[in-house]
ZANU-201169 format. One record per residue (C-alpha): residue number from 1; residue in one letter; x, y, z. Coordinates in steps of 0.1 Angstrom, whole numbers, plus 5000, padded with zeros to 4 digits. Each point is the difference from the previous one (the first is absolute). Example, Ala and Ser with C-alpha at 12.3 -4.5 7.8 and 13.67 -1.06 7.14 Angstrom:
REM residues 2
<pos = 1 | code = a | px = 5123 | py = 4955 | pz = 5078>
<pos = 2 | code = s | px = 5014 | py = 5034 | pz = 4993>
END
This chain:
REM residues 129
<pos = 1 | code = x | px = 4989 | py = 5172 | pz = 5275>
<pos = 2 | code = x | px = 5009 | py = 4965 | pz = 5015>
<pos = 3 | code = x | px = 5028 | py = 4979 | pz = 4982>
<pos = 4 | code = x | px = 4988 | py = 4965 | pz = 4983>
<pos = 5 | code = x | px = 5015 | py = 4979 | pz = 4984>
<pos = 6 | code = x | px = 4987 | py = 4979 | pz = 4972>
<pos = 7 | code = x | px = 5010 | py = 4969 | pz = 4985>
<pos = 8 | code = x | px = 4989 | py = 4979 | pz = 4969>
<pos = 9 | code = x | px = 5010 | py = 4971 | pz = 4978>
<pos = 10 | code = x | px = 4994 | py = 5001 | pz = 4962>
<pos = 11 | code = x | px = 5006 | py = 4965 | pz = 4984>
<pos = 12 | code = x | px = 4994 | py = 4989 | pz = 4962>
<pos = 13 | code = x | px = 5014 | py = 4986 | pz = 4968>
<pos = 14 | code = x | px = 5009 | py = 5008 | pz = 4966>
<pos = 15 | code = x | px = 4981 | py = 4972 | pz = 4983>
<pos = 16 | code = x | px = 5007 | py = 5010 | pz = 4962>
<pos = 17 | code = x | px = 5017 | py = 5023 | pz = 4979>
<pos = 18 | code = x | px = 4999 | py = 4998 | pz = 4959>
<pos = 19 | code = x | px = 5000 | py = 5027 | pz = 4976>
<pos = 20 | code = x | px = 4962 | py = 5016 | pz = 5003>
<pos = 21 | code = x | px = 4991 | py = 4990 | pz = 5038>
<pos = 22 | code = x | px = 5015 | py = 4993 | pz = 5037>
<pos = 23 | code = x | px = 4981 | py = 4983 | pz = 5026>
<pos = 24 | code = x | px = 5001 | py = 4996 | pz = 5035>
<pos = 25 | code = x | px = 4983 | py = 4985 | pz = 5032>
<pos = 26 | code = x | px = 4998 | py = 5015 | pz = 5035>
<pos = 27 | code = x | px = 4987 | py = 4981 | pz = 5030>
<pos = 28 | code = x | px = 4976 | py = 5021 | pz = 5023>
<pos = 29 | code = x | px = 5016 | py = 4997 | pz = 5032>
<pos = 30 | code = x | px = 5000 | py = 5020 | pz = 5033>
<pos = 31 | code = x | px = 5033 | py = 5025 | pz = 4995>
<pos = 32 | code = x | px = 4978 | py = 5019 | pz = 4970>
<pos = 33 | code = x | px = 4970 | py = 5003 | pz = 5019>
<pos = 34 | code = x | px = 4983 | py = 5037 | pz = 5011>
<pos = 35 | code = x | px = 4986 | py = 5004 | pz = 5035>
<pos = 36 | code = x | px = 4964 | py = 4993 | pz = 4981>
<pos = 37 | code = x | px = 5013 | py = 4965 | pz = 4991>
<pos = 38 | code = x | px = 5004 | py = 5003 | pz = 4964>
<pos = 39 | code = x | px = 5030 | py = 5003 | pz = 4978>
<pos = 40 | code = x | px = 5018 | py = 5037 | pz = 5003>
<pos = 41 | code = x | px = 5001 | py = 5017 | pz = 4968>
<pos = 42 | code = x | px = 5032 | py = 5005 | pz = 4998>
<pos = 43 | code = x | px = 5009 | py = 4961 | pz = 5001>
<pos = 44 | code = x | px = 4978 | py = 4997 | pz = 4971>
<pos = 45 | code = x | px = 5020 | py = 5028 | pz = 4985>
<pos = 46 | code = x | px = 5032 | py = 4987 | pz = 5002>
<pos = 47 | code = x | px = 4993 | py = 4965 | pz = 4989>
<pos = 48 | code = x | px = 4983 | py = 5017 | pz = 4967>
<pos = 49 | code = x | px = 5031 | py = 5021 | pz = 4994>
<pos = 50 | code = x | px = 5025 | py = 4974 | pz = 5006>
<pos = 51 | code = x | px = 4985 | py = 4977 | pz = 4972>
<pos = 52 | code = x | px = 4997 | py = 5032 | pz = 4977>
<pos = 53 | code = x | px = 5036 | py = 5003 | pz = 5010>
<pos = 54 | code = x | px = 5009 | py = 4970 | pz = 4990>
<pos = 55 | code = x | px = 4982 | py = 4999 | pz = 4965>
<pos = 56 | code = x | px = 5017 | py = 5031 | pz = 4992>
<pos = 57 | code = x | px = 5032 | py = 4982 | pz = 5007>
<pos = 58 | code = x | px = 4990 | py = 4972 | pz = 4982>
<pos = 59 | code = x | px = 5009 | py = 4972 | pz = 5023>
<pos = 60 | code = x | px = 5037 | py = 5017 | pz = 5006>
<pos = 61 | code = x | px = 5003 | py = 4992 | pz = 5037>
<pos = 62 | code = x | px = 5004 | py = 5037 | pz = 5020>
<pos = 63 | code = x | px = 5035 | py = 5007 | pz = 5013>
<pos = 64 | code = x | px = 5014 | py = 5027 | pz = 5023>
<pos = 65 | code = x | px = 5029 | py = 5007 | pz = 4975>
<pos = 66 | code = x | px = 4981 | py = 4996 | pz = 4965>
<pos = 67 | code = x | px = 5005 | py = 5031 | pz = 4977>
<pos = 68 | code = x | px = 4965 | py = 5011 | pz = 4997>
<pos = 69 | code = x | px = 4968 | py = 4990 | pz = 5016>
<pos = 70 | code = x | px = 4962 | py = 5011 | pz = 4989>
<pos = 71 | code = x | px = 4989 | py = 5019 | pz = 5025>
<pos = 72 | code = x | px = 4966 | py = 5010 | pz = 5004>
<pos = 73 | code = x | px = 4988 | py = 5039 | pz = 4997>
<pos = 74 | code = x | px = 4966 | py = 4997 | pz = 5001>
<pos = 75 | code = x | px = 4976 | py = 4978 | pz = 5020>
<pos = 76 | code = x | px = 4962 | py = 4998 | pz = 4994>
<pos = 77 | code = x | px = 4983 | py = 4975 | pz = 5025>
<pos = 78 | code = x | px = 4963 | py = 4996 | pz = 4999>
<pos = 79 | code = x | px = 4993 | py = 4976 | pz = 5033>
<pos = 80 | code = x | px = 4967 | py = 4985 | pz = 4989>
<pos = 81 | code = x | px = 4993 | py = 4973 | pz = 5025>
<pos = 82 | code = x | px = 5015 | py = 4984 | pz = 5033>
<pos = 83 | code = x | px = 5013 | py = 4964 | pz = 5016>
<pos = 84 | code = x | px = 5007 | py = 4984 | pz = 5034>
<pos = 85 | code = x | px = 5014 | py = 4971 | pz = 4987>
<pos = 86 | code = x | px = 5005 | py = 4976 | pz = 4971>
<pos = 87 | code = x | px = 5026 | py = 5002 | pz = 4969>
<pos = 88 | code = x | px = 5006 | py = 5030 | pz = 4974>
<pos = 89 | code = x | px = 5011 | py = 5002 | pz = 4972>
<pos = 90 | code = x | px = 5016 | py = 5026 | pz = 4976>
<pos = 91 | code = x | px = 5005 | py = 5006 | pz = 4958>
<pos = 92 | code = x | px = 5013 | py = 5029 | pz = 4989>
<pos = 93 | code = x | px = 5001 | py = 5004 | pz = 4963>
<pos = 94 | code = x | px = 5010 | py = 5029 | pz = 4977>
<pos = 95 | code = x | px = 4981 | py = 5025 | pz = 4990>
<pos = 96 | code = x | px = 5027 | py = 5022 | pz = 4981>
<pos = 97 | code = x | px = 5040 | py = 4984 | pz = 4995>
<pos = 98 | code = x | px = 5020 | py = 5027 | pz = 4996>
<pos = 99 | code = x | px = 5038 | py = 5009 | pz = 4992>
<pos = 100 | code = x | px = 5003 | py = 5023 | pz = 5029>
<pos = 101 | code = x | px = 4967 | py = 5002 | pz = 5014>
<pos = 102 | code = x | px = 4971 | py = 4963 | pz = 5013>
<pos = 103 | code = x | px = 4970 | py = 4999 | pz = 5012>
<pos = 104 | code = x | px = 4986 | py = 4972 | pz = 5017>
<pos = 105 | code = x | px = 4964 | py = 4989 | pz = 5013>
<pos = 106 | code = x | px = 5002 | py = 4976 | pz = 5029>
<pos = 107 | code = x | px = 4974 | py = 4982 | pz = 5013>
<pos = 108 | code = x | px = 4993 | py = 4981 | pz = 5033>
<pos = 109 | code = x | px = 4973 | py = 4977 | pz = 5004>
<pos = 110 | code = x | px = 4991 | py = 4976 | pz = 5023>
<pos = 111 | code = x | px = 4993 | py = 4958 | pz = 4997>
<pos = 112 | code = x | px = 4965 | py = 5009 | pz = 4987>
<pos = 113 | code = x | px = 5012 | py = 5026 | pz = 4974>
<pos = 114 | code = x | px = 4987 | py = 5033 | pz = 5019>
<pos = 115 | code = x | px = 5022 | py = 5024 | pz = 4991>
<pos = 116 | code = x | px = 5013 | py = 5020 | pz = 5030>
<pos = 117 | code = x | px = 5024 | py = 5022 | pz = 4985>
<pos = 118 | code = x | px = 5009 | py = 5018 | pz = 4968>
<pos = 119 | code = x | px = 5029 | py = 5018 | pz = 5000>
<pos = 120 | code = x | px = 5015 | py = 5016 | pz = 4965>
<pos = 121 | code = x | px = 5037 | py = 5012 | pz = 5010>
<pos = 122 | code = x | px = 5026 | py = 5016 | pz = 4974>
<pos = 123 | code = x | px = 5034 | py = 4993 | pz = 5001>
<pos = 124 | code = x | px = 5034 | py = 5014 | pz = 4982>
<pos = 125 | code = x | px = 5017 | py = 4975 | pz = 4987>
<pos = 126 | code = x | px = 5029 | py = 5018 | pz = 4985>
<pos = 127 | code = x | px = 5038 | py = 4985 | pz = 5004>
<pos = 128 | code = x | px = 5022 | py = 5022 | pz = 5004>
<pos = 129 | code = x | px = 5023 | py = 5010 | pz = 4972>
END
């Protein structure tokens, strides 16, 4: 087995946060690219998670010293289609808002409206007591 080394560069925004949806927009750009030319699943993956994150949290910005933070433990991604360039976009809206337990359906689209991604993720969102 040869050692490689692998680099990448995942860039977007968190365009919106309110009370039933978050949003988001992700440049296609070289640093998310697979060897085939289109965007690596798991780029797609992490920008859909990161806007379900961050409806969960409800526009609370993440911290590395906050007392809780809803983390995801499940993730269902159906890749549906591909991209070699142009501008995403992600909502993630609720599907069940729970005391302890959220799901979330996130979508990712791109400028036309094709949806490439849906991803459904569940999150405990528990404080601690």
């Amino acid at each position: 087995m040869s050692n490689r080394s692998l680099t990448g560069q995942i860039d977007f925004d968190v365009t919106g946060v309110n009370a039933q949806e978050a949003r988001g927009e992700m440049p296609v750009g070289p640093g998310i690219l697979n060897p085939f030319g289109t965007i690596h699943a798991g780029a797609l993956v992490w920008f859909a998670d990161v806007i379900a994150t961050n409806l969960v949290l409800g526009g609370e910005q993440p911290q590395e010293d906050m007392d809780s933070f809803p983390v995801a433990v499940t993730l269902n991604a159906q890749l549906l289609k591909n991209r070699r360039d142009g501008v995403l976009s992600a909502t993630a809206r609720w599907l069940r808002k729970g005391r302890r337990i959220s799901t979330v359906r996130t979508q990712v689209c791109d400028a036309d409206g094709v949806m490439l991604l849906d991803l459904t993720s569940t999150h405990i969102t528990a404080r601690p007591a």
